[in-house]
MMTF fields as JSON, N, C-alpha, C and O atoms, coordinates in Angstrom:
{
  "mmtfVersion": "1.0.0",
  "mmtfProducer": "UNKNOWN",
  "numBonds": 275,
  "numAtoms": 276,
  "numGroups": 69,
  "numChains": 1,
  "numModels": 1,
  "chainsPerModel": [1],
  "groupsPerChain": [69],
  "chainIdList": ["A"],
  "bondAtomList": [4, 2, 8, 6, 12, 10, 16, 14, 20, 18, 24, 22, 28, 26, 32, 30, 36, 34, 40, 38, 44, 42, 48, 46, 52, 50, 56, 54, 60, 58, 64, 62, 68, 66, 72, 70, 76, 74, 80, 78, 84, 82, 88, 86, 92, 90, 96, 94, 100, 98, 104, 102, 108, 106, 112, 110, 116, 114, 120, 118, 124, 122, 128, 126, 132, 130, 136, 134, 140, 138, 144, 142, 148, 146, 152, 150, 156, 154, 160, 158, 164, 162, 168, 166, 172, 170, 176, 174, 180, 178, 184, 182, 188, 186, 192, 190, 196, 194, 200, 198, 204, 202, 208, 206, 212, 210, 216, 214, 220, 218, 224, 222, 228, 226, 232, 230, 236, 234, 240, 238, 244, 242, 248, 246, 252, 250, 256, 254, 260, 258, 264, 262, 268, 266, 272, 270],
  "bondOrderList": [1, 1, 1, 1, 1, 1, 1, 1, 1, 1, 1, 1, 1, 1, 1, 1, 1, 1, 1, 1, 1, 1, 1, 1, 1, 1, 1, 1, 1, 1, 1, 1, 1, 1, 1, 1, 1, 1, 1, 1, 1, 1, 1, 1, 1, 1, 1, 1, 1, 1, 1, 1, 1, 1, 1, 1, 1, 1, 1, 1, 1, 1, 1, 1, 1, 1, 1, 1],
  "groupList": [{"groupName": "UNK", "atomNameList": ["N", "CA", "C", "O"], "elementList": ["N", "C", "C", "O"], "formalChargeList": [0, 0, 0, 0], "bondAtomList": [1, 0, 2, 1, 3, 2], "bondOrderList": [1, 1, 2], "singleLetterCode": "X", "chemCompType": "L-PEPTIDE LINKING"}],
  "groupTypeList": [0, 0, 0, 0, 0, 0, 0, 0, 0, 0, 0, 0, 0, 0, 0, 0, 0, 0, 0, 0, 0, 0, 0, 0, 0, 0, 0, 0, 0, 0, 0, 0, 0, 0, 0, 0, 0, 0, 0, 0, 0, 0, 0, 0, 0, 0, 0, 0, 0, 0, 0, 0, 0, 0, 0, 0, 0, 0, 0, 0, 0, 0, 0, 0, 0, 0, 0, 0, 0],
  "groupIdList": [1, 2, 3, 4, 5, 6, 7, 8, 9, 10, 11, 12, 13, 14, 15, 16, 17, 18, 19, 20, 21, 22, 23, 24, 25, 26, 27, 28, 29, 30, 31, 32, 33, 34, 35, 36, 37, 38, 39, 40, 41, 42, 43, 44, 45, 46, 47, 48, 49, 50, 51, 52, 53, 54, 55, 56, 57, 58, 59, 60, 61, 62, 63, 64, 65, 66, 67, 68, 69],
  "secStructList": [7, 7, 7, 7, 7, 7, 2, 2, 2, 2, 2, 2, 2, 6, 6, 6, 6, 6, 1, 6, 6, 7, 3, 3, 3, 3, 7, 1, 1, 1, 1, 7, 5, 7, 7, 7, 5, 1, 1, 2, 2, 2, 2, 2, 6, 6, 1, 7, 6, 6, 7, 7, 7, 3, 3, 3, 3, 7, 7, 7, 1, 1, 1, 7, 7, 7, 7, 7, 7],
  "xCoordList": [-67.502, -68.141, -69.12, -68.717, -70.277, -71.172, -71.591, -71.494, -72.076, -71.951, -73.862, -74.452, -74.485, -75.702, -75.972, -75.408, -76.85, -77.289, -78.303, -79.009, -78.176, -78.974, -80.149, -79.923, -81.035, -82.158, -82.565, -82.72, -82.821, -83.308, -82.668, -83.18, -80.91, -80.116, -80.106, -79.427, -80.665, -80.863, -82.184, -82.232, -83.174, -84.496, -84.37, -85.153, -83.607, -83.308, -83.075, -83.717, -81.562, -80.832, -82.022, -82.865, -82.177, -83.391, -84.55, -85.389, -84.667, -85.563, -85.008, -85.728, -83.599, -83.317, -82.426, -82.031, -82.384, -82.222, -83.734, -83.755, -84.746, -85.606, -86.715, -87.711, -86.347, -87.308, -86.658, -87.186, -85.15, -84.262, -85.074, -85.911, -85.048, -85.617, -87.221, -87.836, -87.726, -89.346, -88.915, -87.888, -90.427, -90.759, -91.846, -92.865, -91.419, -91.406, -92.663, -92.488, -93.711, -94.015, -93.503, -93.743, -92.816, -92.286, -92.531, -92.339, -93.188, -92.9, -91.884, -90.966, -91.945, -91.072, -89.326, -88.183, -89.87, -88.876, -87.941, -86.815, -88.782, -88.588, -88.929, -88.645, -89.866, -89.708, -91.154, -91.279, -91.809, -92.881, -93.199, -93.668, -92.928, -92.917, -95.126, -95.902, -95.392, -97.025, -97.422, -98.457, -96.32, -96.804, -95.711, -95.092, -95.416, -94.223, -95.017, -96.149, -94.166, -94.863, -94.179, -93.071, -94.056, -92.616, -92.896, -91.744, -93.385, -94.358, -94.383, -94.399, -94.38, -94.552, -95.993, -96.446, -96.66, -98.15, -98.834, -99.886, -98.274, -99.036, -98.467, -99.583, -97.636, -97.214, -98.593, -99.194, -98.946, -99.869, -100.982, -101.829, -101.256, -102.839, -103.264, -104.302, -101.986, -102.006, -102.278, -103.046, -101.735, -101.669, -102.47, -102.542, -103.086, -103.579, -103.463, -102.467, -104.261, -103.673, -102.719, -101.608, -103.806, -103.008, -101.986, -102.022, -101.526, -100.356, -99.335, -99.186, -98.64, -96.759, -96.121, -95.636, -96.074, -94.921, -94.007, -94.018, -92.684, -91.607, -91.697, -92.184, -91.496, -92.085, -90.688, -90.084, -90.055, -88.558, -88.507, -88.903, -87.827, -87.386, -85.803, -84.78, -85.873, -84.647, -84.042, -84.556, -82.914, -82.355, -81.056, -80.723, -80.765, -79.846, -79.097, -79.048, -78.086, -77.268, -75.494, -74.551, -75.618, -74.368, -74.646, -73.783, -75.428, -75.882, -75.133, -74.611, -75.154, -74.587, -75.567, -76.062, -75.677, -76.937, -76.77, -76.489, -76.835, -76.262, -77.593, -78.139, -78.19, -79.411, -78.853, -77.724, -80.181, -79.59, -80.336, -81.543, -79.792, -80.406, -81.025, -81.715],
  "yCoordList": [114.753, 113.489, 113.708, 114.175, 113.406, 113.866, 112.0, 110.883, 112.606, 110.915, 111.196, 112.257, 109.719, 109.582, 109.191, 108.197, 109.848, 109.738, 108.346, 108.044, 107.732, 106.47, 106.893, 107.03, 107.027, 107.331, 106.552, 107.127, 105.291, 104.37, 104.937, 105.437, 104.496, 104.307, 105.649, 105.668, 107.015, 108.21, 108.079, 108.461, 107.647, 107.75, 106.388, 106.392, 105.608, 104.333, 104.339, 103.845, 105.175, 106.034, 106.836, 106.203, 108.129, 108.574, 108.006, 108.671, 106.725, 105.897, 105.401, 105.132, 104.885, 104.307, 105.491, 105.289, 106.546, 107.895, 108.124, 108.575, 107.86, 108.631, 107.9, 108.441, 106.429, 105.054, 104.253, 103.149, 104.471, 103.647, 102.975, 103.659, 101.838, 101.0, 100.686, 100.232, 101.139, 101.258, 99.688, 99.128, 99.492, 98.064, 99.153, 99.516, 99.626, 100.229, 99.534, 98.316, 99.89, 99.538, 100.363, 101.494, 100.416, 101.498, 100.403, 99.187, 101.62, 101.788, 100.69, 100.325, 100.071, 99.219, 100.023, 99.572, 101.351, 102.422, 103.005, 103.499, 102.777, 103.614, 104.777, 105.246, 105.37, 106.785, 107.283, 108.345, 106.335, 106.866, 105.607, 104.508, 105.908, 105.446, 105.457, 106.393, 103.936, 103.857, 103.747, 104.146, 103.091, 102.976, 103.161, 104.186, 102.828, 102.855, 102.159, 102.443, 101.323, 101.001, 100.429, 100.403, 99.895, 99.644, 98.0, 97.596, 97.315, 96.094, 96.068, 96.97, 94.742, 93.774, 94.273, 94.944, 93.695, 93.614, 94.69, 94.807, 95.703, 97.312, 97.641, 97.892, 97.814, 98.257, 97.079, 97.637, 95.977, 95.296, 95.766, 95.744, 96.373, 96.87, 98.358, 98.995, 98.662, 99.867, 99.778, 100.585, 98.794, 98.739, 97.845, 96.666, 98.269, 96.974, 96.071, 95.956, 94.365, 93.517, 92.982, 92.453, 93.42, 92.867, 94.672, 94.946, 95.262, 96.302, 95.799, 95.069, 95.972, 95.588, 96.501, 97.506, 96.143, 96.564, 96.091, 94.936, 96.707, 96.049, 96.12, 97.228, 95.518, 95.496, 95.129, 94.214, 95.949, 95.374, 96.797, 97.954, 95.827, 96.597, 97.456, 96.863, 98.817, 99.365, 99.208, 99.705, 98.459, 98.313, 99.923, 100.805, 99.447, 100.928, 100.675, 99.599, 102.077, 101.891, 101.182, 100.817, 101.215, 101.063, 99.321, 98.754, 98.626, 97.141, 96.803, 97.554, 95.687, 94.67, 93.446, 92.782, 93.365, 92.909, 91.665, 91.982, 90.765, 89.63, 89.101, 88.483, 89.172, 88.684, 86.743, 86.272, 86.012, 84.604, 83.981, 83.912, 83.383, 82.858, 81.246, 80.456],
  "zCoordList": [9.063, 9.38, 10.54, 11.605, 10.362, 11.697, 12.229, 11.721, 13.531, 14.225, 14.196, 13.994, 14.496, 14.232, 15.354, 15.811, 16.019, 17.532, 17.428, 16.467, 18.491, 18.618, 19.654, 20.856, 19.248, 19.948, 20.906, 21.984, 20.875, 21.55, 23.036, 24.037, 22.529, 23.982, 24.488, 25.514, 24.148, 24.922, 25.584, 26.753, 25.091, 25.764, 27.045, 27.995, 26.937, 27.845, 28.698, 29.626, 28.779, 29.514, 30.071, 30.705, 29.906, 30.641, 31.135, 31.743, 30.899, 32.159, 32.822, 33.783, 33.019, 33.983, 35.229, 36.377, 34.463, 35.401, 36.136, 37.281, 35.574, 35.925, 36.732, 37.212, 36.814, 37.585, 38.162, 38.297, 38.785, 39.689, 40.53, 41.118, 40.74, 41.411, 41.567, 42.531, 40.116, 39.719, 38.63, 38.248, 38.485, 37.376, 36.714, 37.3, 35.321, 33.887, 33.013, 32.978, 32.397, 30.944, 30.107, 30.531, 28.961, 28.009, 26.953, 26.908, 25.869, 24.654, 23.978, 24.713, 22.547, 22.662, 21.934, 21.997, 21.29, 21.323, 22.222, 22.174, 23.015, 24.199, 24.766, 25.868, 23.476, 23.819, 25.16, 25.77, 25.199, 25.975, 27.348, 27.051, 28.551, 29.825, 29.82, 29.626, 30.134, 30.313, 31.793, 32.329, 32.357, 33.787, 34.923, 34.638, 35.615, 36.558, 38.093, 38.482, 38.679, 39.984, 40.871, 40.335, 41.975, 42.58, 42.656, 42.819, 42.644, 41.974, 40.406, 39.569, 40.322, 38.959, 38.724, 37.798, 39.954, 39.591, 39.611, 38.981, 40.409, 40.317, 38.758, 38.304, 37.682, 36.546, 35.757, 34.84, 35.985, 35.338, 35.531, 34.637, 36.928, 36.737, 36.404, 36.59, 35.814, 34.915, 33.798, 33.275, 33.145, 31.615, 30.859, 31.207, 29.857, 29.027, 28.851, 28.136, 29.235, 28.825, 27.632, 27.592, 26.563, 25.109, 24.586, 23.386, 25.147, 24.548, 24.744, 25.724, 24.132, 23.255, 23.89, 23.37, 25.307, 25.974, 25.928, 25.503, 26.338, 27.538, 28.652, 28.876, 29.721, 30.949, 31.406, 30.847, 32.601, 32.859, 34.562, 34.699, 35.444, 36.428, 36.196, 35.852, 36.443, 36.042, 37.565, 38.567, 37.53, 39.118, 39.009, 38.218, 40.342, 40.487, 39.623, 39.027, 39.346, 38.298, 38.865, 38.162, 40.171, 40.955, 41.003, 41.673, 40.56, 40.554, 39.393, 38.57, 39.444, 38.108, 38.037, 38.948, 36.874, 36.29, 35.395, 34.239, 35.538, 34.104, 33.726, 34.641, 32.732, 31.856, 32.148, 32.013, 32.578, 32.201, 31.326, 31.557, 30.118, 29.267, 30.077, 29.431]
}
């Protein structure tokens, strides 16, 4: 029985190893990081207006985080 690697959550994982406490444009895969900036607005004046990012701050990993709807 072989297990099927989830790609997404490996390349994810390696941004939030790799931009702790950065605000991210990535890929909506994940696989390719467009900007990085320690600012909202510095990651915006990197990137294209109209590109299909995700745009999200990776906080430390020792944080707890609750999304609020």
């Amino acid at each position: 029985m072989s297990k099927k690697i989830d790609k997404t959550s490996s390349n994810f994982n390696k941004i939030m190893r790799s931009f702790k406490d950065k605000w991210v444009a990535v890929s909506p895969d994940y696989s390719k990081v467009f900007a990085s900036a320690n600012t909202l607005s510095g990651v915006m004046n990197k990137i294209e207006k109209d590109a299909k990012l995700k745009i999200f701050k990776v906080v430390s990993l020792n944080m707890i985080y609750s999304p609020f709807n």
